[in-house]
N, C-alpha and C positions, 0 to 999 in steps of 0.2 A: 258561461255555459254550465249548465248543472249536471252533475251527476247523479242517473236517476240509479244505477248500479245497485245491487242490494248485498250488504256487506253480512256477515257471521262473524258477530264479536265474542272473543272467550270471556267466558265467565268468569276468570278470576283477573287478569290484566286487565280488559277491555280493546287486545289488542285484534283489530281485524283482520279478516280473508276475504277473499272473492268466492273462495269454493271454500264449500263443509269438510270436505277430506282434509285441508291443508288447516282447518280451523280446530279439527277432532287428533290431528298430527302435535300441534303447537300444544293444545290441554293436555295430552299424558305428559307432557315436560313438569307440571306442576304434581302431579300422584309420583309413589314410588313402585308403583308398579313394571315388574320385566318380565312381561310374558314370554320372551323371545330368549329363548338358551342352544348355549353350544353345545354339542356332543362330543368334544375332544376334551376341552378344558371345566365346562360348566358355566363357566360363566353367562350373567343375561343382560340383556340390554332390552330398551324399550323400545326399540325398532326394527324393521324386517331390516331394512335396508345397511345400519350399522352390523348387526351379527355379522352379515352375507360381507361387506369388507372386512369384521374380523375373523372371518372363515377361510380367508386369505394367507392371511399371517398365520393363524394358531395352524393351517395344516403346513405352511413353511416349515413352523419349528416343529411339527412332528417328524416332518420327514431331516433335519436335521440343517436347513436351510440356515435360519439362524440361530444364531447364537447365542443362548440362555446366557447367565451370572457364572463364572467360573471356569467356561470355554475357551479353547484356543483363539484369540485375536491376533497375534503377531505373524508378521508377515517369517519367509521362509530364513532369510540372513538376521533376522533379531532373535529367531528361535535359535541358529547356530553360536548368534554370539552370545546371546544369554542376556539380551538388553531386552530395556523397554521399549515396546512399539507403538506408536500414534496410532496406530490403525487405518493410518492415511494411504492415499494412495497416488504416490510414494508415501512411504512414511517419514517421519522426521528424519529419521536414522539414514536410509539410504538417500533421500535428497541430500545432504550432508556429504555421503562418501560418492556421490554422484553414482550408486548402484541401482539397479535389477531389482523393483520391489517385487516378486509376486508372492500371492497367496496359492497354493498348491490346494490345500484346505478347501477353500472355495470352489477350483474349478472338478475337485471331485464331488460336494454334494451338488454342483451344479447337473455331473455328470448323471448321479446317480438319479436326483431327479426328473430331469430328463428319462432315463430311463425306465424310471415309474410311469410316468405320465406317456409314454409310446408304448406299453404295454397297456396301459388301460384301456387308451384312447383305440387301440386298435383291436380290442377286445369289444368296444361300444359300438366298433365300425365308423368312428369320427375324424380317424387319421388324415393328416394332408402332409403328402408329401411334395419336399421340394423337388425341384430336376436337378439333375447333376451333382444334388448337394449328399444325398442318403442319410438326410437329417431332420428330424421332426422341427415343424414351424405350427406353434401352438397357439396360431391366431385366434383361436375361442379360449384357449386356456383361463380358467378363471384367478388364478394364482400369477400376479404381474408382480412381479420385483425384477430391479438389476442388477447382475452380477457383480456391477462394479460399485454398487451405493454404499456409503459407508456405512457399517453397524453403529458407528456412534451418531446420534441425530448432528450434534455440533459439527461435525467434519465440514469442512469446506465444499461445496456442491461442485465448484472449480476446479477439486484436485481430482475429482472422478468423473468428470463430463466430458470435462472441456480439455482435461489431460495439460498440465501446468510444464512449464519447460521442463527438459529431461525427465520427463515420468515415463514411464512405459506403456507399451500400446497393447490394451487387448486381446486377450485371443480369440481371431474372429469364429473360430470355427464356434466357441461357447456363447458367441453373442448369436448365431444363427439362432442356439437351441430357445431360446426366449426371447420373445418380441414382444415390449409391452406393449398396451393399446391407447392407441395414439390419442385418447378422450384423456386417460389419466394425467394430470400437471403432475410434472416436474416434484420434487420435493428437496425444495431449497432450503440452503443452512448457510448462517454467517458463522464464520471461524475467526479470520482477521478482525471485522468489525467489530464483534464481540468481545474481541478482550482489547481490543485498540479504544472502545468506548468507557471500559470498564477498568482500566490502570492509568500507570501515568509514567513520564520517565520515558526518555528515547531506546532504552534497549528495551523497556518492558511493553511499550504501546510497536513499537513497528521493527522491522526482520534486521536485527543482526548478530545473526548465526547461532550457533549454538555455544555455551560457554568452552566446550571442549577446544572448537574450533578459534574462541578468542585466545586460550590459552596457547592454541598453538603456534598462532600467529605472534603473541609478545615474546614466546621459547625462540621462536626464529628469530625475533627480535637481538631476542639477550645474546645469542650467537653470534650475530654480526657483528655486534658492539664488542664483546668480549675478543673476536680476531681482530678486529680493529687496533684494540687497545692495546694490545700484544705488537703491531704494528707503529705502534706510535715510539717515540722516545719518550724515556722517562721523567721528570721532572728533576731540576739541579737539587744536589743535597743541600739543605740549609733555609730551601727555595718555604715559603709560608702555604703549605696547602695540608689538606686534610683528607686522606685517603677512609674509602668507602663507601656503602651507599646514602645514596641523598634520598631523603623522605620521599617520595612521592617522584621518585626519577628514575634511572636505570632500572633498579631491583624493585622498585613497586610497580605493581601493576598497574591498568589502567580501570579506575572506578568507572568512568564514562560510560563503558562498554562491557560492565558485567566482568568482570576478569576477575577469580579469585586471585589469590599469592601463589606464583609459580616459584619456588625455594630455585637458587640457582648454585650449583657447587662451590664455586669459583666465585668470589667477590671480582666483582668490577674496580678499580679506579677510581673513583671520578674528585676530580678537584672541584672544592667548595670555596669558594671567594669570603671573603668578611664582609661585613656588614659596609666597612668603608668602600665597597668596590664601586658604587657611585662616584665617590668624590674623588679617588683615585685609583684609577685601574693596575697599579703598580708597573716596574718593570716590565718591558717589554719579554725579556729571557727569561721569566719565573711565573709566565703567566701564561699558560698552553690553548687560554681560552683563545687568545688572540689570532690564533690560526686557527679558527672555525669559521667557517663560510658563514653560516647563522648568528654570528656574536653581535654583525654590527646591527640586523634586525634586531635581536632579542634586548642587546641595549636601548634600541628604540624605542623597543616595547617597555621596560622597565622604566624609559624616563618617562613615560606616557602619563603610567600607571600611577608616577608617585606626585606629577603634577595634579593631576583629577582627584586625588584624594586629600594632596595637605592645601588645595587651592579650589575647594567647592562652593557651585554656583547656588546659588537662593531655591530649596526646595527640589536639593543634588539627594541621589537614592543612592549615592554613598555615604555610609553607613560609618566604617571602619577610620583609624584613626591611626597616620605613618607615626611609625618605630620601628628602633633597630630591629625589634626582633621580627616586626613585618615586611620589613626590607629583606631581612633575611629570607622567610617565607616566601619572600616573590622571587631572589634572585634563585633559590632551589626551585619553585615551578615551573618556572621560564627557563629551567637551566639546557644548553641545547643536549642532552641527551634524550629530558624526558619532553620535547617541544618532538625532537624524532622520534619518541619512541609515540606521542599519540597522533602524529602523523600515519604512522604505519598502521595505527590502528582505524584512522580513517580512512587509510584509501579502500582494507582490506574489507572493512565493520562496515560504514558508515555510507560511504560516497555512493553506492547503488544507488539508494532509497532518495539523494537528493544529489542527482551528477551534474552539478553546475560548474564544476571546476576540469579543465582541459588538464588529464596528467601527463602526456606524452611533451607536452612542454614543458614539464614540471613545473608550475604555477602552483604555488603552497600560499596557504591560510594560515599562518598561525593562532588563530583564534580556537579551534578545535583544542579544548583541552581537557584534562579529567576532569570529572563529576565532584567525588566527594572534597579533593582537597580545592576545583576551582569552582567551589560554591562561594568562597573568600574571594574572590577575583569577580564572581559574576558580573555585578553589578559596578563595576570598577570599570572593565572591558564594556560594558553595552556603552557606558558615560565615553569613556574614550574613541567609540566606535560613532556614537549619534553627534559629534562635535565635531568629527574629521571634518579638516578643509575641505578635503575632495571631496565629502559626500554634501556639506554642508553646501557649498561654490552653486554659485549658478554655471550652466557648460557655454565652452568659450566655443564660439562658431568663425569658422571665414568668412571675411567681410564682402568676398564677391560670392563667393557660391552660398555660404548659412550654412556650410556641410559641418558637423562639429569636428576640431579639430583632432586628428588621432591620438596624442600621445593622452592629451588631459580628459578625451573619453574614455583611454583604457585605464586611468586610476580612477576613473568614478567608477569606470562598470567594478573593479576589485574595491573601491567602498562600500557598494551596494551588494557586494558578492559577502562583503565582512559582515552588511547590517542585516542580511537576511539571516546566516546562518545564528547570530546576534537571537534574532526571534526565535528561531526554531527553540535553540537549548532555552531559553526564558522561557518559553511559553510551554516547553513538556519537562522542564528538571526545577524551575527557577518555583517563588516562593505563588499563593495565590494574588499576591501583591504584585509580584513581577511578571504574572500570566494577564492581569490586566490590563497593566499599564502598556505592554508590549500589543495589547489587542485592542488598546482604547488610543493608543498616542502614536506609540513607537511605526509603528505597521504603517499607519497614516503616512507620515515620512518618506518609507521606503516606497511604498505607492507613487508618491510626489517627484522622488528620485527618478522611477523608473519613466513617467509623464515626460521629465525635464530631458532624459537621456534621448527617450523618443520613440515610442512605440510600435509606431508609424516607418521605421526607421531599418527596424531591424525584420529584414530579408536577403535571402542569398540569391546571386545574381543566378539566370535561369540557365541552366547547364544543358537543355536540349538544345538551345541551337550551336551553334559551331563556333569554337571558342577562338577568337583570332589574338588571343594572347596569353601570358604565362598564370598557370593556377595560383594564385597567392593561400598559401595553404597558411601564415598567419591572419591576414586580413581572412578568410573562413573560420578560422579559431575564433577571432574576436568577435565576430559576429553570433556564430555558434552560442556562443558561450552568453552573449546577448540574448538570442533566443529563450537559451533552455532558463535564467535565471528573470526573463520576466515572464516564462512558463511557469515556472514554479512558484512566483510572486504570484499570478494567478490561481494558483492550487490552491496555495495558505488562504488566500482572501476565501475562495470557497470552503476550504475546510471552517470558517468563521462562519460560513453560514449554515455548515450540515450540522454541525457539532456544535455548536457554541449559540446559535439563531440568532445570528447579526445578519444587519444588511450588507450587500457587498459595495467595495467600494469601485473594486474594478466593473466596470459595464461591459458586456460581452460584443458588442458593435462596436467598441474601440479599441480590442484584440486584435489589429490587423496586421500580426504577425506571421511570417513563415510558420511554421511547423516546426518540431524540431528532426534533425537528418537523425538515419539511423545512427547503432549503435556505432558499425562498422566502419561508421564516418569518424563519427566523432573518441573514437578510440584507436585510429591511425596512427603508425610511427612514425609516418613518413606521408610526405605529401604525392609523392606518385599514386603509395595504397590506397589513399581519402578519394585523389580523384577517380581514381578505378572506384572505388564503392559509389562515390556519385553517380558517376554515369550508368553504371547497375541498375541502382537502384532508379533512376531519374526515367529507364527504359521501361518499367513496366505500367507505367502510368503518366499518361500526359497532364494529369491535371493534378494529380499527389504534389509533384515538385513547387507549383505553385500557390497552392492552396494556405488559407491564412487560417487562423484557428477561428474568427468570426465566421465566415465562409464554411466551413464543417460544423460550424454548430448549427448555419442555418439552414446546412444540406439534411442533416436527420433531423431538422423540426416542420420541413415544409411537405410532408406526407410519402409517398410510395417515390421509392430511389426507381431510375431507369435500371434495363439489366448492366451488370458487368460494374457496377456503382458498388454494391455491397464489396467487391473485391478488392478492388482500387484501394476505397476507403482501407480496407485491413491492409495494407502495404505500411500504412502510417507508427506501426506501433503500438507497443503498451504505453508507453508515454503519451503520445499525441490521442487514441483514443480513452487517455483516462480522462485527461483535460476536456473533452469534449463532453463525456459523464458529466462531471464535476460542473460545467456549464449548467447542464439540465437541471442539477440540485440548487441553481439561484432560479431556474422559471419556476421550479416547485417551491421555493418560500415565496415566490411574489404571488402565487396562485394563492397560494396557501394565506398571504395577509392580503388579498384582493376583495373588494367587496363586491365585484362582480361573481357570477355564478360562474362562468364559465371560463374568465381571465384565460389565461396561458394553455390552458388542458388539453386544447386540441395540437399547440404545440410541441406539449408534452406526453400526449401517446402516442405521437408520430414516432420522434426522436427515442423512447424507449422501444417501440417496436422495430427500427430502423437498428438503432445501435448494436440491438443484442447480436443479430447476422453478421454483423461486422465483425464483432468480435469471437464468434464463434468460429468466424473463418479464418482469423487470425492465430487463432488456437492449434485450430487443426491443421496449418498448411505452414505458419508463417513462426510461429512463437519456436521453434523447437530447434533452431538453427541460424546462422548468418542469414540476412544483415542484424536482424533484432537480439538472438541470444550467439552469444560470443563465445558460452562457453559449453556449449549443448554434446552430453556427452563425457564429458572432459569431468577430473575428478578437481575441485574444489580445493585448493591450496590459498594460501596466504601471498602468494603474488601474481594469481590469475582471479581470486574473488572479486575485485574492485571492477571486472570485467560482467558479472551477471546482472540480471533485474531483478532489480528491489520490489519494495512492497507496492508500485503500481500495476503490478500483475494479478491483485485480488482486485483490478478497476470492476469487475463483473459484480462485485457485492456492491458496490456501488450504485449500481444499477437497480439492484436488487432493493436495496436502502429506497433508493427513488421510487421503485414498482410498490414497494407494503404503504409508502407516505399516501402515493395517489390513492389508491383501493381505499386507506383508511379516509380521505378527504372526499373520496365521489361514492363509494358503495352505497347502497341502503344499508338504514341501521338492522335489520333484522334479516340476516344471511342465512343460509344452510349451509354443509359440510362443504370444501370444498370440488365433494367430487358430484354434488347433486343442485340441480337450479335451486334458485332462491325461492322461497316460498310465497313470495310475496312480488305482484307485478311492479318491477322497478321503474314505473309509469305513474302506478300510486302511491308507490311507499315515499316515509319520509326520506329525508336525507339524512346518512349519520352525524351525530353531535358531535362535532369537533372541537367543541370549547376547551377539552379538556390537552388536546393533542397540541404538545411544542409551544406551551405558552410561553414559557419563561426567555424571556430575549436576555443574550449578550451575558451568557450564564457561564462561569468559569470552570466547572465540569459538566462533563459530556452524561448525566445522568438521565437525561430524560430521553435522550436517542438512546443509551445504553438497554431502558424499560419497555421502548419501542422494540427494540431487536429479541429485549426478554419474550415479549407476549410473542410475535412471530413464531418464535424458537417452540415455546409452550403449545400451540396452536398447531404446529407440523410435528410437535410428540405424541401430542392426542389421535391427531386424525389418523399419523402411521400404527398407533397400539389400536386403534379400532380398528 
């Protein structure tokens, strides 16, 4: 068919319109001509339409709205304490002491504003009043801002929409006074992803805590250990030990987790072993390690460590070479003080962000250990951890049912619980050698593992109908703890494809797993509490308790949810709806390397249209309290942290990440502002060039998502100063 159409090409591109206006619009972009000036600031631009949105803002900051270079930003408790303020909302400072963020600042030029504009408006005779409310509702009002937006563009869009666990709620009477117009989008900001794309290192890429709080947590440490010691008896006179601290044990901090030197008054104790303590652990009477519950571990772990390094296998990434004096080095690493002391700092730091491990039955990893000085260990521990029997074995099943048998399922699932966390520190602390291999080889593996354990396997029996026997609240643990750690083997494999542009290896149709139970489940002290939260939570949705994570991914891809669907769905979690995010970002790389035009897209604006409600209502109804937040409210200590939500609570930028890929992959190349149509009928324009977009596959930093999130970022600084 021909188009007989007759186009207006500009003179200097060649670029065409359909209309002269939007043809004579495109050419002043080429002159420096700005006929069009403000009367407040001066400033001109070369359009009616831009002035008239920075006639917005410039009368904002005349009437005192925002806030110029040098003005008050901190919220009211950083101004008393005399600290620095994020400007968050919360801000760093009070999420931390789990206080009260507000800005008083704000709701007085809100106030005063307002008060301007009802005097104006009711001098033009343009007033509209509410009923009942004696509050001006300034539906025409040309001047749209929220109260609650951050001044800084970076802020997280999350911490002021959607209101983040324990944040504070609004005061509604000041959201009456402004209602923006419902035409104007959103103005999103990545916070998390942004510097999560742009660092490296587990404490510097994702949430744990603040360094004050890690300090505080090892000071509590060193207290317990120092009564302890006091409680112990002494060692015989004569007896061979070495009083003081050990390198990188009691009295060091933990590098892992950001922990400067906390000086402690009082020296500790701690007996140091010699070098021979391998080949003779001396005297039962002169040797107090003996009575440590942890010793026969930590011996285990030492003879592990010194087999894999003086006995390596052909093209072994052990590196290092045993001697006394690295024998020494290990048995001070492993020594059980400082194995407790980065325990504590795992459950209090770390364990949110990846809660695979059940602590009410205190089920310990010793794997989890400092940064700086188990850089010397890294690669020693992956080798001993990728060779385990139990992770290595094939699983032993009964010969009349095939059901795998319990005991030797529950040490593969804590092989695979060792080789995951294995990944994680390799692939954010370890060298760009050790970030490969762990994402070219190692990962492979534990994928294999989690295939062999059983995918297929791991679900909990259905707690609505009528239980005609006793809750096994272990057999629920094991399971659980099934779930969440081939959830989270799911996460990494995606995070390999947002961040890194790999393919994924897990397929989302053979995800046909439970869900994971809430918080409240799976942080029970007792199995009476668990079943109470079960059945709770199992009551407000018939088909939540059931539902497999394939099944929720292919609920937000198959178009318009029935009513009562969006709510359901937010019953699930920050967790279960991050994972279901994290899905969509493998249909956007297959879209994305599809050579069909259309591949995945319609699945994929269903499911980002569908998601966002979900989580919106999860925000507002469901995130700020039991079952999902544990500690909502409650101020922040070093033995209730291990209790809150980690960083799958920024799952929203996630989405977000998804929404800027697609627009960049389907918009036309030649857009307008965001807040005015495209100038060009997206019928005839081309399609934008995506050559340039996420080439580089299987990349060891995350730079070119980081450059992606840059332009976004640049692009919503622009439009809000105009």
């Amino acid at each position: 068919m021909v188009d007989s159409h007759e186009y207006y090409h500009c003179p200097v591109c060649s670029k065409r319109y359909k209309r002269r206006e939007h043809m004579q619009r495109h050419w002043a972009s080429h002159n420096a001509s700005r006929p069009h000036q403000c009367h407040l600031c001066s400033r001109s631009f070369q359009r009616l339409d831009v002035l008239k949105r920075h006639a917005r803002t410039c009368e904002a900051r005349a009437l005192g709205l925002l806030s110029p270079s040098g003005r008050r930003r901190a919220c009211d408790l950083c101004v008393r304490q005399k600290k620095a303020c994020s400007a968050g909302q919360p801000c760093t400072n009070c999420e931390r002491l789990s206080a009260e963020c507000n800005y008083s600042f704000r709701l007085e030029r809100c106030a005063y504003y307002a008060d301007d504009r009802r005097r104006s408006l009711h001098d033009a005779g343009e007033a509209m009043m509410v009923p009942e409310q004696n509050a001006m509702v300034l539906a025409t009002d040309p001047f749209e801002i929220s109260l609650w937006e951050s001044p800084d563009p970076t802020a997280a869009w999350l911490g002021y929409l959607n209101l983040t666990p324990g944040a504070p709620i609004p005061d509604p009477s000041c959201q009456r006074q402004l209602v923006p117009r419902a035409r104007e989008r959103p103005r999103y900001s990545f916070q998390f992803l942004d510097n999560f794309t742009k660092r490296t290192g587990l404490v510097e890429s994702f949430e744990c805590m603040t360094p004050e709080f890690r300090e505080q947590t090892l000071a509590r440490f060193l207290q317990e250990q120092q009564s302890q010691q006091h409680q112990q008896p002494q060692p015989p006179a004569g007896s061979d030990f070495v009083f003081g601290h050990v390198p990188g044990s009691v009295a060091t901090p933990s590098p892992a987790f950001g922990v400067s030197h906390v000086p402690v008054p009082v020296a500790v104790p701690v007996p140091v072993p010699g070098p021979g303590f391998l080949n003779s652990m001396g005297p039962p009477v002169q040797n107090i390690w003996l009575h440590d519950p942890l010793m026969i571990r930590i011996h285990q772990i030492i003879v592990h460590v010194k087999e894999v390094v003086t006995t390596k296998p052909r093209n072994s990434v052990v590196t290092v070479e045993w001697s006394p004096l690295l024998e020494q080095k290990c048995i001070e690493f492993f020594s059980p003080a400082n194995v407790r002391k980065c325990l504590a700092l795992y459950w209090a730091v770390w364990h949110p962000n990846v809660n695979i491990v059940h602590k009410p039955t205190g089920i310990n990893i010793p794997e989890e250990t400092d940064r700086d000085d188990a850089k010397l260990w890294f690669n020693c521990v992956e080798e001993m951890v990728f060779t385990d029997d139990d992770l290595c074995s094939e699983p032993l099943y009964t010969l009349d049912t095939g059901i795998p048998i319990p005991a030797t399922q529950k040490r593969k699932l804590q092989a695979l619980q060792a080789a995951y966390i294995v990944c994680l520190y390799q692939n954010w602390e370890g060298t760009d050698t050790s970030k490969r291999r762990i994402r070219r080889y190692r990962f492979g593996t534990v994928v294999s593992v989690a295939r062999d354990i059983g995918l297929g396997t791991a679900r909990h029996a259905d707690l609505r109908k009528p239980a005609g026997y006793e809750f096994q609240w272990r057999a629920f643990v094991i399971k659980e703890e099934m779930i969440r750690v081939f959830l989270w083997i799911f996460l990494l494999d995606h995070a390999f494809v947002t961040f890194n542009n790999l393919p994924p290896r897990l397929m989302i149709k053979e995800m046909r797993i439970h869900l994971a139970r809430p918080e409240a489940c799976f942080q029970a002290a007792t199995a009476e509490e668990c079943l109470q939260e079960l059945q709770n939570w199992s009551a407000q949705s018939n088909i939540v308790p059931v539902l497999t994570l394939s099944e929720a991914v292919e609920m937000v891809c198959k178009g318009k949810m029935p009513e009562g669907m969006h709510e359901s769905l937010a019953h699930l979690g920050a967790l279960n709806l991050f994972a279901v995010i994290s899905a969509v970002h493998s249909l956007v790389f297959q879209h994305h390397n599809s050579f069909s035009q259309d591949g995945h897209l319609t699945a994929i604006r269903h499911a980002l249209t569908n998601w966002k409600p979900v989580w919106d209502i999860y925000t507002d109804a469901f995130a700020s309290g039991p079952p999902h937040n544990m500690v909502a409210g409650a101020v922040l200590t070093p033995e209730n942290s291990w209790r809150r939500i980690g960083f799958c609570r920024h799952a929203f930028e996630y989405w977000l990440l998804a929404s800027v890929i697609i627009d960049k992959l389907t918009l036309p190349e030649d857009t307008s502002s965001p807040d005015q149509p495209s100038d060009v009928d997206s019928a005839q324009s081309p399609p934008r060039d995506t050559s340039t977009l996420l080439t580089r596959y299987d990349q060891t930093s995350m730079q070119q998502v980081n450059e992606l999130i840059a332009d976004f970022q640049n692009i919503q600084i622009v439009a809000n100063s105009d």
